[in-house]
C-alpha positions, 0 to 999 in steps of 0.5 A, a space after each residue: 500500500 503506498 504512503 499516505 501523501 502529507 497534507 500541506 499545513 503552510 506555505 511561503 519560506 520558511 523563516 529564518 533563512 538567508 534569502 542570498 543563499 535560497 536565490 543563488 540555489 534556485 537560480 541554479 536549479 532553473 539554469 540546470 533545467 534548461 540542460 536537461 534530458 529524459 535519457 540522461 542521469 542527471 534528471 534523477 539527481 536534479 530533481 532530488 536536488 530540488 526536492 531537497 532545496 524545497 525541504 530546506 527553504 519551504 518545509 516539506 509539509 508546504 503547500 511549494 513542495 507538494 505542487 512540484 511533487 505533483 508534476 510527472 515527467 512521464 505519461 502516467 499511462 501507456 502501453 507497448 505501442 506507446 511512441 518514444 515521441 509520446 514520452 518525450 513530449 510528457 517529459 517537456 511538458 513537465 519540464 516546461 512546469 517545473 521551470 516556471 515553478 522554479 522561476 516563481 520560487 525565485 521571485 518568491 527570494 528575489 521580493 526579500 533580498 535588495 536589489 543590489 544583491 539580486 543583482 549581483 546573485 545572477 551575475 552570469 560570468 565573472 570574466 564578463 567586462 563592460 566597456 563604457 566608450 563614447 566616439 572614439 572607436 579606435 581606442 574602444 578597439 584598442 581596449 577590447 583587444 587587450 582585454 580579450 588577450 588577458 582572458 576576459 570577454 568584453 561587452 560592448 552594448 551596440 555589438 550585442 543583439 536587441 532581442 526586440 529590447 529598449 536601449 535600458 532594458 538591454 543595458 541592463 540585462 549586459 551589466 550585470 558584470 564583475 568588473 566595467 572600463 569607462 573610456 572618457 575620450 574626448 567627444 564633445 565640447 562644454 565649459 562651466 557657466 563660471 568658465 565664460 569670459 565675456 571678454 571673448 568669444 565662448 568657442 575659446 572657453 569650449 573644453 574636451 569633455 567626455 560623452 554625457 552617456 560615458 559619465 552617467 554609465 561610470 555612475 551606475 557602476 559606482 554606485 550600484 554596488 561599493 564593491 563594484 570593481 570599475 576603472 575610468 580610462 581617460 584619454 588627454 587632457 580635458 574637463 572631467 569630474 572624476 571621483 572613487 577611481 582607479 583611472 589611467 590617465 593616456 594621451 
């Protein structure tokens, strides 16, 4: 006679637990998922990771563990002329419900923890650097390639693909880095209000100044996270307000 299923008495997480370690697992589990395959052995222990990730950060009298325990990876009936497409289609659908189950778990830990640290909690390569540039392309090059010679993997926006994104939403989706490079070269043209004679003309007040886009993206960096590791590298010598270095100063 088979056990008697447990009831579910609650649901929600379990408290207390830390909410860093709950979303860096079920974060895992979800990108495992995606690896996947019914012949494989790594289903059975995937699974039972997620059964016991369940266990420890919901209980397994929650209402979360039963709802995943009650998804079938297979048909639950069949006979010998059962096709192996019938059994592959069961396993994807299944799979297909235990990624979105997994995705609400993860929000579940992502609405206790602040932003700053779910953001660096799906941080995807640590190898991974953003390269902030302006309109300097040649040392925008230049730069990429040193950076791909000593092993890292550069990330420059325009190159990557839109996937039907606004310009935000795909920076944002590429800046989840462990470490960004500002190139502040010289663009444009300004001068402080305080800087204009009006013995002469204003063009001869006008200093090189780095792109406007090049300061406010240094700025996320720095203040997204203090342990941010972030590097302005300036080119010549012009206007810039600069601050909570390092920057390499080049002509």
């Amino acid at each position: 006679m088979p056990p008697k299923k447990v009831q579910p008495t609650r649901s929600g997480p379990i408290t207390p637990v830390n909410p860093e370690l709950a979303l860096k697992e079920f974060t895992a589990l979800l990108e495992k998922a995606a690896q996947l395959r019914r012949s494989g052995p790594e289903f059975g222990a995937w699974h039972s990771d997620v059964m016991i990730a369940l266990s420890r950060f919901y209980g397994s009298n929650s209402e979360e563990y039963s709802r995943f325990e009650a998804i079938r990876f297979s048909l639950s009936f069949y006979s010998s002329g059962t096709s192996d497409s019938d059994f592959e289609e069961a396993f994807q659908h299944g799979l297909a419900q235990a990624r979105l189950f997994l995705e609400s778990r993860k929000k579940d830990w992502e609405g206790q923890i602040p932003s700053k640290v779910v953001r660096r909690a799906v941080v995807a390569n640590p190898k991974d650097v953003f390269v902030v540039h302006g309109h300097d392309h040649g040392m925008k090059e230049t730069i990429a390639r040193f950076l791909s010679q000593t092993g890292l993997n550069p990330i420059i926006l325009h190159e990557q693909p839109d996937d039907g994104k606004t310009i935000i939403e795909k920076f944002e989706r590429h800046a989840d880095v462990s470490f960004a490079v500002a190139i502040f070269s010289k663009d444009d043209l300004g001068v402080a209000k305080s800087g204009i004679s009006p013995n002469k003309p204003i063009e001869e007040s006008l200093r090189p100044r780095a792109r406007q886009n090049v300061v406010l993206e240094l700025g996320y960096f720095s203040s997204v996270e203090r342990d941010e590791q972030h590097a302005g590298i300036v080119g010549g010598s012009f206007n810039a307000i600069l601050h909570d270095g390092p920057y390499i100063f080049s002509t």
